[in-house]
KEKE-932524 format. One line per field, with one value per residue (C-alpha): x, y, z. Coordinates in steps of 0.5 Angstrom, whole numbers, plus 500, padded with zeros to 3 digits. Layout:
% residues N
px (X;...)
py (Y;...)
pz (Z;...)
END
This chain:
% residues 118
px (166;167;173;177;179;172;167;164;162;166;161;166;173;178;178;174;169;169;176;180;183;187;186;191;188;181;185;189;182;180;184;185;177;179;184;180;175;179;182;175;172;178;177;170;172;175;169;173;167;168;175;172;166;172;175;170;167;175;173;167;171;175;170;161;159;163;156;161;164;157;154;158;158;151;151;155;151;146;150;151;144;144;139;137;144;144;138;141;147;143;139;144;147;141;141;148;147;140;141;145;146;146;143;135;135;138;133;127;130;129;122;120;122;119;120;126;126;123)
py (396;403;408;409;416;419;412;412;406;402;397;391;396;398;405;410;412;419;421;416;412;405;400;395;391;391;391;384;381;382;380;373;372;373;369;362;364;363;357;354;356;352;347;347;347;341;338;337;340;338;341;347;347;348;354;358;357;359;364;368;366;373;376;374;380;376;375;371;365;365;364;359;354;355;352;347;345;345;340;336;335;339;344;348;349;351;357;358;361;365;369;370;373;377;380;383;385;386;388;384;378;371;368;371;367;360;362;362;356;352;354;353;345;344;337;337;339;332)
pz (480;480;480;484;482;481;483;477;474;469;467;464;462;466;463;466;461;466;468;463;469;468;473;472;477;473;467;468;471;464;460;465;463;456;456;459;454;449;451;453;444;443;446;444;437;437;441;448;452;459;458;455;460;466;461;460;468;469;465;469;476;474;470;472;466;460;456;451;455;459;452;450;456;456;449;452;457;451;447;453;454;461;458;465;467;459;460;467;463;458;463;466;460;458;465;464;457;453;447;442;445;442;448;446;440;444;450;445;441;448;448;442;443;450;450;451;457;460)
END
């Protein structure tokens, strides 16, 4: 998404790291995604699954660039034993955010341990 007032890119916020630009809009998108992801990690911790897996798909309606709920239902599918719809979500993530993300470390785990794909 770009500015409005300057069309410069703001890349998972909704201030405008060049002109300091609040979008309201960009603004509650965000913290609509946020607030599903939240909903989905509790209902994970409590091990209600498919209820956290539809939270967090909720979750990345409103926002595709949420790394956090992409990973999480990723590690649902895993626990769910759907490991490709799992490694889909973890490239996905990767895609969105290289450095200092979880989802490398889950990817490289899944390749490690191959059969588990069968």
């Amino acid at each position: 998404m770009n500015c409005p007032r300057c069309n410069m890119p703001m890349e998972g916020t909704y201030i405008c790291p060049h002109c300091g630009y609040e979008d309201k809009v960009a603004k509650k998108i965000i913290f609509a995604s946020n607030r599903h992801y939240n909903e989905g990690l509790s209902r994970a911790k409590v091990r209600d699954l498919s209820g956290a897996a539809e939270a967090l798909r909720t979750a990345l309606k409103y926002n595709k660039r949420n790394t956090q709920a992409r990973n999480l239902l990723g590690l649902i599918y895993y626990q769910m034993g759907e490991i490709v719809p799992g490694l889909s979500e973890w490239v996905i993530s990767l895609h969105f955010q290289e450095h200092a993300n979880p989802a490398k470390e889950y990817i490289q785990t899944v390749q490690d341990n191959p059969q588990e794909l069968a």
